[in-house]
C-alpha positions in Angstrom: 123.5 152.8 24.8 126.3 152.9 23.0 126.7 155.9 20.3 129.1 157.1 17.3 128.3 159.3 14.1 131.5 157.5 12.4 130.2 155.4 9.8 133.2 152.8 10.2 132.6 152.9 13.6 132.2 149.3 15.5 129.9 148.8 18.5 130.8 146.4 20.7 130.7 145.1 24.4 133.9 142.8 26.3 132.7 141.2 29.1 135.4 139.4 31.3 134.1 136.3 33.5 137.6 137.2 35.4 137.8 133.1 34.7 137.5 130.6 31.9 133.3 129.5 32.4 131.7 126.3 30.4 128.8 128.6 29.0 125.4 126.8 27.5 124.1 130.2 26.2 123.5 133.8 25.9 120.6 135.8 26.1 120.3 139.6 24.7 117.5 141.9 26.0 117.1 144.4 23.1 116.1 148.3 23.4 112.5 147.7 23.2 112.6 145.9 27.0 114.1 149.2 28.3 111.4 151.0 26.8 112.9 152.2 23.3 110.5 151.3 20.0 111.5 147.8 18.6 113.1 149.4 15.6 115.8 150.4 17.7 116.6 146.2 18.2 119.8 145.4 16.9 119.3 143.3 13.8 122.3 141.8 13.3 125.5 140.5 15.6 129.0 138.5 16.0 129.6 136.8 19.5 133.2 136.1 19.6 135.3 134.3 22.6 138.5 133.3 24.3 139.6 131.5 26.9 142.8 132.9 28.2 144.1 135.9 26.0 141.6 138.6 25.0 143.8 139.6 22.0 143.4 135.9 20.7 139.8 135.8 20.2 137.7 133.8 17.7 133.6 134.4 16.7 132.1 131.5 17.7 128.3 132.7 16.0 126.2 135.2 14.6 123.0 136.2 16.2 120.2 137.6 13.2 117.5 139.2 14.2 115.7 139.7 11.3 112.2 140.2 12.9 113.6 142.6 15.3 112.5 140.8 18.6 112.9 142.1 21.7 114.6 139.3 23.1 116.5 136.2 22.0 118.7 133.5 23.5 122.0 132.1 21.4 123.4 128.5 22.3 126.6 128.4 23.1 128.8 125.1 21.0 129.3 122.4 23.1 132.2 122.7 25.9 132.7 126.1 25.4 135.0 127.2 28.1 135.4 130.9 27.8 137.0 134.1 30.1 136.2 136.9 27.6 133.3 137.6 24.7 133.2 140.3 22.8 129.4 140.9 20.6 130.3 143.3 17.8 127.0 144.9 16.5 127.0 145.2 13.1 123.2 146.6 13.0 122.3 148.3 15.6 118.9 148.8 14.8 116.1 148.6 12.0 116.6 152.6 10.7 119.1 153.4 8.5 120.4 156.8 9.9 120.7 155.7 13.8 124.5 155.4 15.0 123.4 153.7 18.4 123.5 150.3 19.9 121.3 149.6 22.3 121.3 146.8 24.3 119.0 146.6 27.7 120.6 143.8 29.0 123.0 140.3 28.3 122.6 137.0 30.4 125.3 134.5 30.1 124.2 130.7 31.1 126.6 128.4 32.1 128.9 127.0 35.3 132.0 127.8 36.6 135.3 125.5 35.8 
């Protein structure tokens, strides 16, 4: 859970693979899977990536979740090759007035370079 009462605020997550990967996909476990209601799954997402310098990062796609399901898995482009990935939630949930992300858990698929 990740929380702010600063409108402007961002929520996000950086995850470092500590090594450039070749990922396939990603796949987010919302709040409902750790017990939350589903209007607390993030409805809407930016997954961005680099390969070498975490300051030089580019969004690679945007993950809607319109129905608010409790689960969903992203491809990746082909050849991907990525180190860090930053996901920037833009909605963190379904009601208006909630200031927390809440994400249960993230799986990245791929292979080591």
């Amino acid at each position: 859970e990740h929380c702010s009462l600063e409108p402007s605020h961002q929520h996000g997550i950086l995850i470092d693979l500590m090594k450039p990967c070749l990922l396939d996909a990603i796949e987010i476990f919302h709040a409902e899977e750790a017990g939350f209601s589903p209007h607390y799954n993030a409805r809407f997402m930016s997954i961005y990536g680099a390969e070498r310098d975490k300051n030089d990062m580019v969004k690679i796609m945007d993950i809607i979740n319109r129905d608010g399901l409790s689960c969903q898995r992203a491809a990746f482009p082909a050849g991907s090759s990525l180190r860090y990935i930053r996901i920037e939630i833009a909605q963190p949930s379904a009601l208006p007035n909630v200031p927390c992300a809440r994400i249960a858990e993230i799986i990245l698929l791929g292979q080591l370079e």
